[in-house]
Structures are given as C-alpha cells and as structure tokens.
NUBA-657515 format. One record per residue (C-alpha): y negated, x, z; residue in three letters. Coordinates in steps of 0.1 Angstrom, whole numbers, plus 2048, in hexadecimal, padded with zeros to 3 digits. Example, Ala and Ser with C-alpha at 12.3 -4.5 7.8 and 13.67 -1.06 7.14 Angstrom:
residues 2
+-----+-----+-----+-----+
:   y :   x :   z : res :
+-----+-----+-----+-----+
: 82D : 87B : 84E : ALA :
: 80B : 889 : 847 : SER :
+-----+-----+-----+-----+
This chain:
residues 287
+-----+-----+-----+-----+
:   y :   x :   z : res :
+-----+-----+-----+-----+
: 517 : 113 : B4C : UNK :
: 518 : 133 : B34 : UNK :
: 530 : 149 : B32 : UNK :
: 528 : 163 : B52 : UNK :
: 536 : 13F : B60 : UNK :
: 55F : 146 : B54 : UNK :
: 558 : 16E : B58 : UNK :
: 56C : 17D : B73 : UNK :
: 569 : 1A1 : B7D : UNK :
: 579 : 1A4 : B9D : UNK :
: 55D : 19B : BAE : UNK :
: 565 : 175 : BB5 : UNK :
: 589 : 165 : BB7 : UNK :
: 594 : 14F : BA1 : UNK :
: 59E : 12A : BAD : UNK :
: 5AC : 11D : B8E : UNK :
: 5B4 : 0FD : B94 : UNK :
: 58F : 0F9 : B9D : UNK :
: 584 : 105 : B75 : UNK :
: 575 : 0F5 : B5D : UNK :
: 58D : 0EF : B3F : UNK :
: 573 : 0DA : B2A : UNK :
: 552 : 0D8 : B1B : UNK :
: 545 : 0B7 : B2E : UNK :
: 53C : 0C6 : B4E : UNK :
: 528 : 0DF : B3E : UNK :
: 512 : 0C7 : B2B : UNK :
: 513 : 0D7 : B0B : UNK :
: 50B : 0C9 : AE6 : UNK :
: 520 : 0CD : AD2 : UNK :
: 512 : 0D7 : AB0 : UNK :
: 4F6 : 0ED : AC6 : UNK :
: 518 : 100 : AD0 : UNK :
: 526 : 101 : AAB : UNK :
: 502 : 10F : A9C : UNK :
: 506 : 129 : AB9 : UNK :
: 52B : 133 : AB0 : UNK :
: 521 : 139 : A8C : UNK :
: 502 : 14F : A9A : UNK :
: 519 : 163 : AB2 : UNK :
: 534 : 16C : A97 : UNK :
: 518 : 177 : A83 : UNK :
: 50F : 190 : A9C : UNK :
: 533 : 198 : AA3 : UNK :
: 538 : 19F : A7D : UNK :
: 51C : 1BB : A79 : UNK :
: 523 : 1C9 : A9C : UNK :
: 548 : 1CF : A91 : UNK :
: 53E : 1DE : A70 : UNK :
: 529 : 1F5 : A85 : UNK :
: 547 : 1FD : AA0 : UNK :
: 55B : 205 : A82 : UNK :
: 545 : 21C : A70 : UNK :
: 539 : 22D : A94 : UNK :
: 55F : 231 : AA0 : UNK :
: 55B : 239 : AC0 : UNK :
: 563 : 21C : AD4 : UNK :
: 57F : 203 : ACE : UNK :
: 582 : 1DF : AE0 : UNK :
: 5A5 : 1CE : AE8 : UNK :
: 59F : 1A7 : AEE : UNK :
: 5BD : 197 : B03 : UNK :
: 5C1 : 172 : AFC : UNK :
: 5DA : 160 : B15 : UNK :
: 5E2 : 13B : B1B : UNK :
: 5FA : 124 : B1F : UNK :
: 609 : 110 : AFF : UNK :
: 5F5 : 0FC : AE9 : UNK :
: 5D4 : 10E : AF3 : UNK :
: 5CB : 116 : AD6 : UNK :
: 5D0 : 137 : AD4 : UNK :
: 5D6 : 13C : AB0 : UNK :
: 5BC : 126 : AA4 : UNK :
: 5A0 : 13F : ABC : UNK :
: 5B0 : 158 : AA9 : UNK :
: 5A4 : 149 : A88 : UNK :
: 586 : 13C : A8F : UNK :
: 575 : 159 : AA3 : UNK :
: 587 : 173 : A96 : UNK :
: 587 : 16C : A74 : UNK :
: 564 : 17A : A6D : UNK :
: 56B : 199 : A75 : UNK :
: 576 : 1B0 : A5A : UNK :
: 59C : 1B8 : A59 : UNK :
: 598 : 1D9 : A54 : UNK :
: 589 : 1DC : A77 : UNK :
: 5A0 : 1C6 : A8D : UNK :
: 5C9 : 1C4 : A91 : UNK :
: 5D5 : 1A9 : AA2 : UNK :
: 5F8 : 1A8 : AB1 : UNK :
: 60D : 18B : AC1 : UNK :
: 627 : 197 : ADF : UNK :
: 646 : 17F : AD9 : UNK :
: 660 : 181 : AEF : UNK :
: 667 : 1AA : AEF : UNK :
: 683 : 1BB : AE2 : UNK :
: 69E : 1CF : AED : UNK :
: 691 : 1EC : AE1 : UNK :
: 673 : 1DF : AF3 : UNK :
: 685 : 1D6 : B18 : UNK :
: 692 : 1F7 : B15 : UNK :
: 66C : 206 : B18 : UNK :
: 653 : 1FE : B3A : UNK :
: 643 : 1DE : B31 : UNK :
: 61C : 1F1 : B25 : UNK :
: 631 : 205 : B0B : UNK :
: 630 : 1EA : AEE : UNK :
: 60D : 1E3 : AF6 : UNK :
: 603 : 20B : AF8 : UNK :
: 610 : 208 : AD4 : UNK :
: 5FF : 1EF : AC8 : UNK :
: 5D7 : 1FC : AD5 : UNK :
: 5BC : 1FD : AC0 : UNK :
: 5AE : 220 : AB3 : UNK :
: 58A : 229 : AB8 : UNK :
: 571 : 214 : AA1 : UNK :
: 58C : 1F7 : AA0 : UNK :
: 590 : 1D9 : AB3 : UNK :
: 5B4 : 1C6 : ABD : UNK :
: 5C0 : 1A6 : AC6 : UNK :
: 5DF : 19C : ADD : UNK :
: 5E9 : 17B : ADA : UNK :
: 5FE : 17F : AF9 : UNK :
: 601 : 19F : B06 : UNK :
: 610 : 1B6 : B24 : UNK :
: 600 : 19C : B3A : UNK :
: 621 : 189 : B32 : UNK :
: 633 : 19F : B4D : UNK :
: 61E : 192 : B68 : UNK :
: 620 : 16C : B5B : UNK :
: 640 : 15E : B49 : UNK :
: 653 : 17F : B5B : UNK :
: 645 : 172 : B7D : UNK :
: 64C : 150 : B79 : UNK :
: 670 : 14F : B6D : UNK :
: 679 : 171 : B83 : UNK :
: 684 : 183 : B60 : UNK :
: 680 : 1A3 : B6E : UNK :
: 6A0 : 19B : B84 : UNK :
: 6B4 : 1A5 : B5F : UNK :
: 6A0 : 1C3 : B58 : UNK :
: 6B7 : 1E1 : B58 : UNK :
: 6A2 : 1F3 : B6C : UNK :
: 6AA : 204 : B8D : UNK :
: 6B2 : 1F1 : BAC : UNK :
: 695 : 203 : BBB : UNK :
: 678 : 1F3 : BA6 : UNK :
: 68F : 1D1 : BA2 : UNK :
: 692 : 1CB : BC8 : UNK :
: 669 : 1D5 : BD1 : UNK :
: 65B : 1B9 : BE3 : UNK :
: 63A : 1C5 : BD5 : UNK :
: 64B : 1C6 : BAF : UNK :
: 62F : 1B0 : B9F : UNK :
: 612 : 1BD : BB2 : UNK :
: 619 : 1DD : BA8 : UNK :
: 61A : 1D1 : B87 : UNK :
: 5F5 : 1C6 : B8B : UNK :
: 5EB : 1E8 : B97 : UNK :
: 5F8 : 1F9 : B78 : UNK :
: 5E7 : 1DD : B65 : UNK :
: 5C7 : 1E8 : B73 : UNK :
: 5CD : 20A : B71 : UNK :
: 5D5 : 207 : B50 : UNK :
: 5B6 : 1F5 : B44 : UNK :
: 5A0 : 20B : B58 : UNK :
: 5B3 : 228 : B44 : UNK :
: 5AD : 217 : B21 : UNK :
: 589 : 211 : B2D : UNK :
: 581 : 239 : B36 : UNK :
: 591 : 241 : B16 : UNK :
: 577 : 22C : AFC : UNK :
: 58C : 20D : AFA : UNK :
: 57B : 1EE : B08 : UNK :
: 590 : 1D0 : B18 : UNK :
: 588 : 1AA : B12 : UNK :
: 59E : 193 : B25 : UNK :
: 59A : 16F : B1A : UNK :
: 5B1 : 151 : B2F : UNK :
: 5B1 : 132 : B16 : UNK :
: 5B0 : 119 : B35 : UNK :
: 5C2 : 0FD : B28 : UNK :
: 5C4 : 0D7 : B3B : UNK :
: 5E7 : 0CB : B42 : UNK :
: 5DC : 0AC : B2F : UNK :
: 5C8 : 0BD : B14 : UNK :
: 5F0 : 0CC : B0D : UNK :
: 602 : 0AD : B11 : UNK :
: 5E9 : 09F : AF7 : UNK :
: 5F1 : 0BD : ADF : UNK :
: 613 : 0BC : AE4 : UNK :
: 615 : 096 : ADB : UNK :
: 5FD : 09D : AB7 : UNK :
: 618 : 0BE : AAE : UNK :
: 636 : 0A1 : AB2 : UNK :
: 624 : 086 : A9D : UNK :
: 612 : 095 : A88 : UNK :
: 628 : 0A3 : A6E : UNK :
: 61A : 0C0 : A60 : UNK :
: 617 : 0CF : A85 : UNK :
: 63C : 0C5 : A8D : UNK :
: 644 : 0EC : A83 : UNK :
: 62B : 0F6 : AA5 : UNK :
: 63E : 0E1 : ABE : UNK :
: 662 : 0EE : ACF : UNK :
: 671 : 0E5 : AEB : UNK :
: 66D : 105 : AFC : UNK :
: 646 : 0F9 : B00 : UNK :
: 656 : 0DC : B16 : UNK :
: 66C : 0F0 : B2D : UNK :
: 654 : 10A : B33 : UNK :
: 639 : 0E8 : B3C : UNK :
: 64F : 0DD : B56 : UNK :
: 645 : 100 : B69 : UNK :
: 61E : 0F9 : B62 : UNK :
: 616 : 0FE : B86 : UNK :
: 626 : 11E : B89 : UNK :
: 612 : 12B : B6C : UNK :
: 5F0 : 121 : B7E : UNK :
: 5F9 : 134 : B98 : UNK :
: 608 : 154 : B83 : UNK :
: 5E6 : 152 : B6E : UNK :
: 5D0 : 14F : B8D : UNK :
: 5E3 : 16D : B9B : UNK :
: 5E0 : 182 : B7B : UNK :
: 5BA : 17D : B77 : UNK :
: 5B3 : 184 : BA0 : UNK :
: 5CD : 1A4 : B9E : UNK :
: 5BC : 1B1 : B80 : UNK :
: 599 : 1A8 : B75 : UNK :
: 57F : 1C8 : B7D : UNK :
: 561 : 1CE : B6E : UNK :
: 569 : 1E3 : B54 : UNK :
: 586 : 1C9 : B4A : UNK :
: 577 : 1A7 : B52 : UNK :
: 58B : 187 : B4E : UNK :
: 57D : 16A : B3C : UNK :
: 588 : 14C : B45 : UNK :
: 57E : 130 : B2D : UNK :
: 580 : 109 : B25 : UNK :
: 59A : 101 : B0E : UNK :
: 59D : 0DA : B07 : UNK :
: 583 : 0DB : AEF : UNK :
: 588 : 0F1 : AD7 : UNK :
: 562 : 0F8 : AC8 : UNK :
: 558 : 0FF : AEA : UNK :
: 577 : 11A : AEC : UNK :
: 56A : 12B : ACF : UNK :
: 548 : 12E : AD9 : UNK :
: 54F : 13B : AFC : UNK :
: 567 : 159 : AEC : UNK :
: 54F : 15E : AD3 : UNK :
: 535 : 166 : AF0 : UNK :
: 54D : 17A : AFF : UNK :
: 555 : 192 : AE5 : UNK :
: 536 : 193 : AD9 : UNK :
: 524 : 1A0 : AFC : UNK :
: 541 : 1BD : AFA : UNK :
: 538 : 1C8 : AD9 : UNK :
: 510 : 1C1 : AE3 : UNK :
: 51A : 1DA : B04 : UNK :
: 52A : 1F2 : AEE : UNK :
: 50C : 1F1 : AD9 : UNK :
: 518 : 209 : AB9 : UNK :
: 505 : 214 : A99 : UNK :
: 509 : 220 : A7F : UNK :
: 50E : 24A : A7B : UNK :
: 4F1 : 25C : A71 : UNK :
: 4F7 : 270 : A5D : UNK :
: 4F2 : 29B : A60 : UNK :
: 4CC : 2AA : A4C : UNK :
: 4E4 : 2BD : A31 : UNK :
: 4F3 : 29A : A2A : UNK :
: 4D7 : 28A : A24 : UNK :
: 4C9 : 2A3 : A09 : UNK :
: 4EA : 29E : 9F8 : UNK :
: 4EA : 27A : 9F9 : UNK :
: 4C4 : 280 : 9EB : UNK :
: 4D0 : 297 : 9CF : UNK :
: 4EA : 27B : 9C6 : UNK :
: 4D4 : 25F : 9C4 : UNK :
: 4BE : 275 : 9AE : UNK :
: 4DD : 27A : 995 : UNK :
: 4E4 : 25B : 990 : UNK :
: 4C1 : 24E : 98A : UNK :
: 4BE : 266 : 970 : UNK :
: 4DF : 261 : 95D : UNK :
+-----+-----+-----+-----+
C-alpha cells in the first residue's frame, strides 16, 4: 500500500473498522521505511524554508486520535525538522469558559497559521464532533434551545466544518487532516508499559480508562467525522498507528506531498535590487 491507500477525499467512504492499523499487511521493511523517513523530512525541511521565505501559502496539519496514539511523539519526530520559526503548534485541552462562551471554530480561528507559516493541532475543533458527540456535551452548552434541540445539531456541525475548510483553503491556507488509527490492543499494550514502566507513570490517568470503555462509540464518531468532512481540498489521512516508524513515515509523506503541491520558491528578487546587492558585494570585497 502507499499512502493514496489511507487518503480520503470524499470520494470513497470510510469503513473503519475495515483499516489497516499496522505495518504487516502492507509488507513493508522496516529500515527501507526509516531511510525513506529521513529522505522525506529532508525534503520537508527545504520546502518549509522556501514557504517561509515565499509567504504566500500557509499549511495547518490536523492530527487526531484516540489516547496513546502517539500523537506527541509524531509531533517530535516529523515535526521536529522543521524550523521553529516557521511552524506553531498548539494542543486544544479541554476549552475554557472564556472559550465555551465563543462558537466552537473561534479558538481555532485564533490559533491559524499566517501566510509562509505552517501549524500544528494536536486536537483541534474536530473535538466538537467527537468527544462532544459521544458524551452529548452540547446538552450543557448555554446556547439557545433552538440550536440545542436540532435533530440535525452535529450534521450541521460537519457542514460548517467543511465550509470552513473550503474557506481556509480559497484564502492561501492549506488543510492536512491526519487520523492516527490506533488498534484497541495496540492501546491496551501502551496503557499497560505507561503503568509499569516508571518513568511513563506521569502519561497514564484514569480518565484514558473511562473514556476506553466508550471505544466503539469513538469508531463510529471518527468514521462519521472523516465521511462528513474529507473534500479534496481538505483530504483526510487515515493512517496505521501500532507501529510507530511506520506512523511517521506515512505523515511524513503526507505533509510532504502538500508542501510538494504548494510547490514555493524562493522570491526573486526586483533588477534595482540586484544591482544593489552587486554594489554591496563589491564594498565588501574591497574593504
């Protein structure tokens, strides 16, 4: 499989209970797929310096996933190469009451990358249509009766989702939307290692538990969230998660093929520059 494999654009609907959440089934090597990650954050690194110096496009990457993903570690490892200057990433928490008091995009509308800079949600607005969905939070929203009482309350929600993205998207800002498809046993497995192995105790609460119990209801939240909302300016990526390596390679592909889409360079700069750049390169070789 390759990545066009977990890429869902609205054209196909997603059965995700049906996904691959490993490497195995793909047949993949291992340190073949390691010498390719290394290659692609290369390319991700130059093509970043280049979006950043061009400042005309910006990209927002949206990484979602149930507990003990490994969201944080994606983060790190594909993430890290790119120059901090150039990318802010932010991590929706629980919001606020400042933030409850606002619709549910206004955090995130603050939070949007500016042209020539790239952002990363760990979590995001797509919260409101999973965790909100599955434990009904909305029914404490002091909000009118009127929007609380729609039958078609989250579907709604999807439609501004996608309107919303399609308005980012004919404004300069390109959307990434990765899934980190996690195994139930993959999490079990993780859960156990943050309980026994000391220095991960700090990782493990028992939150992670409760919300486990409601695992099935997430599948189907997730599977509703990706049908509802993946177009193909805003594509979903869908991608293995019990192996880690294999995680990391198949974001790096996929933020790589946006900034390889975007395609920026570097400015060029105007005649009368150039002749002053000339003149200064002359005074300083004659000093």
């Amino acid at each position: 499989m390759s990545l066009k494999d977990y890429r869902f654009d609205g054209e196909e609907k997603l059965e995700l209970r049906g996904m691959n959440t490993g490497s195995k089934k793909d047949g993949v090597d291992k340190e073949d797929i390691l010498r390719r990650t290394e290659k692609n954050l290369g390319r991700i690194e130059a093509l970043q310096d280049k979006l950043y110096a061009d400042g005309r496009e910006s990209v927002l990457i949206i990484l979602q996933a149930m507990d003990a993903a490994g969201k944080d570690s994606t983060v790190k490892h594909v993430m890290g190469c790119v120059n901090p200057q150039g990318i802010d990433v932010h991590s929706f928490k629980q919001p606020t009451s400042e933030e409850l008091s606002h619709d549910y995009l206004w955090r995130a509308m603050k939070a949007l990358p500016a042209r020539g800079k790239m952002a990363l949600f760990n979590r995001s607005y797509y919260e409101d249509v999973l965790v909100v969905k599955v434990h009904a939070l909305q029914k404490n929203y002091k909000m009118p009766a009127r929007v609380l009482e729609d039958p078609d309350f989250f579907k709604k929600r999807y439609r501004q989702i996608r309107h919303f993205e399609e308005y980012l998207y004919e404004n300069g800002c390109r959307v990434v939307k990765i899934f980190l498809n996690l195994s139930r046993e993959k999490q079990k497995e993780r859960f156990l290692e943050r309980i026994q192995v000391e220095a991960k105790n700090w990782k493990f609460s028992q939150a992670d538990i409760r919300e486990r119990a409601y695992w099935n209801d997430y599948m189907d939240a997730y599977e509703a969230a990706v049908n509802e909302t993946a177009t193909r300016h805003s594509p979903w990526y869908v991608i293995p998660a019990d192996q880690k390596w294999y995680t990391r390679y198949l974001v790096s592909e996929a933020v790589l093929g946006v900034l390889e889409d975007i395609d920026p360079h570097y400015p060029k700069l105007p005649p009368e520059h150039a002749a002053e750049l000339q003149e200064c390169r002359e005074a300083l070789e004659n000093e």
